[in-house]
C-alpha positions in Angstrom: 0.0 0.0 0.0 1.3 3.2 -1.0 2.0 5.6 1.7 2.0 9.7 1.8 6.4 9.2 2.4 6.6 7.4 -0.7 4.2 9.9 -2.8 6.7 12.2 -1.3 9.6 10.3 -2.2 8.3 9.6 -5.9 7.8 13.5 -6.2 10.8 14.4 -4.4 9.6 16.5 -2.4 9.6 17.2 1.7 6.5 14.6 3.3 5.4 18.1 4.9 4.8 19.3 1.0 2.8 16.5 0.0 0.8 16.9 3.2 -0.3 20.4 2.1 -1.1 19.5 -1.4 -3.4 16.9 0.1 -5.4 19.4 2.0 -5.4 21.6 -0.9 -2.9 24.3 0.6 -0.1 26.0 -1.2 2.4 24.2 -3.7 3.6 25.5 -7.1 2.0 24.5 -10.3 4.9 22.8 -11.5 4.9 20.6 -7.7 1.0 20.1 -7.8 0.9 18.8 -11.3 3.8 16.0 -10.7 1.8 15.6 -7.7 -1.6 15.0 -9.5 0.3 12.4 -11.6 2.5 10.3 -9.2 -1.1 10.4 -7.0 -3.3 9.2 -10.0 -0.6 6.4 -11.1 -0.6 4.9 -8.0 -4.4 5.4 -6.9 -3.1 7.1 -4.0 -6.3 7.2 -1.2 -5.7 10.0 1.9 -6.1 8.0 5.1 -9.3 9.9 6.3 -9.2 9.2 10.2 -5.3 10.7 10.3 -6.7 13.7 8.2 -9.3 13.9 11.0 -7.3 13.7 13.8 -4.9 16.3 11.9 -8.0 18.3 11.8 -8.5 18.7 16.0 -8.0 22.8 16.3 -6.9 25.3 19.2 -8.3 28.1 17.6 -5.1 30.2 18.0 -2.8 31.8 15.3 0.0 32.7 15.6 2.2 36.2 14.4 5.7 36.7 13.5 6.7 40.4 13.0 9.9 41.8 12.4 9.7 44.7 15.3 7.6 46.3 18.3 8.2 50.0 17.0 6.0 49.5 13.4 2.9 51.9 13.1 2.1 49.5 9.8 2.6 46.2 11.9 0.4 47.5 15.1 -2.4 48.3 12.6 -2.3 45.7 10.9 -2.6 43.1 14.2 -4.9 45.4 15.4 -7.2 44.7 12.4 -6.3 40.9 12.7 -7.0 40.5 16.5 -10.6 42.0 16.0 -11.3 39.5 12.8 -9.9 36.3 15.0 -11.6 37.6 18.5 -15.0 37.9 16.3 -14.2 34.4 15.0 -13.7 33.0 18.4 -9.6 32.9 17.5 -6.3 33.7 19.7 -3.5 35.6 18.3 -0.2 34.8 19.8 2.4 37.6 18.6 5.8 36.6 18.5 8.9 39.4 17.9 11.7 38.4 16.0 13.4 42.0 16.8 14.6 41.9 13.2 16.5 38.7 13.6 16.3 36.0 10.8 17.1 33.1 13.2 14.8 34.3 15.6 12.1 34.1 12.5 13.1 30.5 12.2 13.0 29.5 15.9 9.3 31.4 16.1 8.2 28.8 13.0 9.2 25.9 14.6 7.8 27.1 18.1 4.6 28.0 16.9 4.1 24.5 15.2 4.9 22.8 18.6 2.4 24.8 20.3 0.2 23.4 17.3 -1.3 26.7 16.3 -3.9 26.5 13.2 -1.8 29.0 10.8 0.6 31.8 10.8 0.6 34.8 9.8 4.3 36.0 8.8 5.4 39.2 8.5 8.1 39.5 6.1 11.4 41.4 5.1 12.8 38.5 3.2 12.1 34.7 2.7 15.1 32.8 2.8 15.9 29.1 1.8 16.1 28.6 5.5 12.3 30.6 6.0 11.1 27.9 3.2 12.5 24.7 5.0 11.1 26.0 8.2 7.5 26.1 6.9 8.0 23.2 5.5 8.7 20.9 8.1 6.4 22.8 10.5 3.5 21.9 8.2 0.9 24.8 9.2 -0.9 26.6 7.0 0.7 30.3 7.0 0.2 33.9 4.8 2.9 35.7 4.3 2.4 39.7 4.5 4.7 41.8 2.8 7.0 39.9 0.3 6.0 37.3 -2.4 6.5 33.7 -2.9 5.1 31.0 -5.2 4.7 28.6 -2.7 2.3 30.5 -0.1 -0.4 32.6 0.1 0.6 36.2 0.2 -0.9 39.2 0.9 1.4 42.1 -1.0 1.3 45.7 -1.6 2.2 47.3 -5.4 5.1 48.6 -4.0 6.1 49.6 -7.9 3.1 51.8 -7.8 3.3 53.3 -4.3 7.3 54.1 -5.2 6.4 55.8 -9.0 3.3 57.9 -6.8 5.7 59.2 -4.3 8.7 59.6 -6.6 6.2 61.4 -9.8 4.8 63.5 -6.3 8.0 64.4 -5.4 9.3 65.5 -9.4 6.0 67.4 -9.5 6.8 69.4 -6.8 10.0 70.9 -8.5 12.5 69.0 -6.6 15.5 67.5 -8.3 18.5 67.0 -5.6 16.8 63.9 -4.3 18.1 61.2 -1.5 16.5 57.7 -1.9 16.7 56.7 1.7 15.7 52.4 1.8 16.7 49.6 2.8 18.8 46.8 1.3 18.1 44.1 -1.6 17.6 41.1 0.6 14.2 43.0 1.4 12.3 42.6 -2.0 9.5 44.2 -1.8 11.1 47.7 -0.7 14.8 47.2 -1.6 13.8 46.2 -5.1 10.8 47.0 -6.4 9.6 50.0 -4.5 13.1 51.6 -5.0 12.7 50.8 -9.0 9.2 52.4 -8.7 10.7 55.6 -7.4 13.2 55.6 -10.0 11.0 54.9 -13.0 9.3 58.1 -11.6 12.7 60.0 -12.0 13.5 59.2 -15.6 13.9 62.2 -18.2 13.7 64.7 -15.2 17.6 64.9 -15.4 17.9 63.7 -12.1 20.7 61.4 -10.3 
């Protein structure tokens, strides 16, 4: 009888991957269609009583945000605390103080404490961030960078850097300082920063 590790092993892919795409959470295209495949071949059937014990929930979800000191963060938990209190949810915040490792150890601690998703707040999404989710097998949103392997909630920070750098060539000014962050931050180091500079081209400015 085939078993979920060697579905995993035919796909090669992480158990904790297949285990998602059987409760239809997030897996690339190119993963869920050699997944659909190997799963078809083989007549692969879930085992329905270790899905439903998988399924027993403690209602809480669980945070991990880069800082304390974030006006953006605070409203944003403030917005998800009300939606999970209405829902009769906890949220447990963790603070990774701007550490990566700390990110990782909050993943693996929030699995243990078998929270029923998480919510991560991110700057970057390392290999390591990956592995981490992986093995913790928990559903989880990530807020603030994009990935094709989760669910992500993301601004258009292209368009928000063109608006403020087109506000800011409007206004007359061309001796400009681009003050950001750096390239392992995506979403702000990369494309918000090309945003603003899009913004700045033919206005003679460096």
């Amino acid at each position: 009888m085939v078993t979920i590790n060697d579905i995993a092993k035919m796909a090669g892919v992480a158990k904790s991957t297949v285990s998602r795409y059987l409760n239809g959470g997030a897996v690339s295209e190119k993963t869920k269609a050699k997944l659909d495949e190997i799963v078809a071949e083989n007549d692969y059937k879930p085992n329905k009583f270790a899905q439903s014990l998988k399924a027993k929930r403690t209602h809480m979800v669980g945070t991990i945000i880069p800082r304390l000191n974030s006006f953006a963060t605070n409203e944003a938990l403030r917005g998800l605390e009300n939606s999970l209190r209405l829902s009769k949810n906890q949220l447990l915040i963790t603070n990774a103080d701007q550490s990566r490792e700390r990110e990782i150890e909050a993943i693996s601690t929030l699995a243990k404490q078998r929270v029923d998703g998480i919510v991560f707040f991110a700057a970057a999404i390392t290999p390591a961030h990956v592995k981490a989710f992986e093995e913790a097998d928990v559903p989880v949103v990530i807020v603030g960078q994009s990935h094709p392997d989760f669910h992500c909630i993301i601004h258009d920070d292209e368009k928000a850097g063109h608006s403020v750098g087109a506000y800011a060539v409007a206004n007359g000014h061309r001796n400009i300082l681009v003050f950001g962050v750096d390239e392992s931050d995506k979403a702000v180091g990369v494309t918000r920063r090309n945003g603003i500079e899009q913004a700045f081209e033919g206005h003679d400015i460096d």
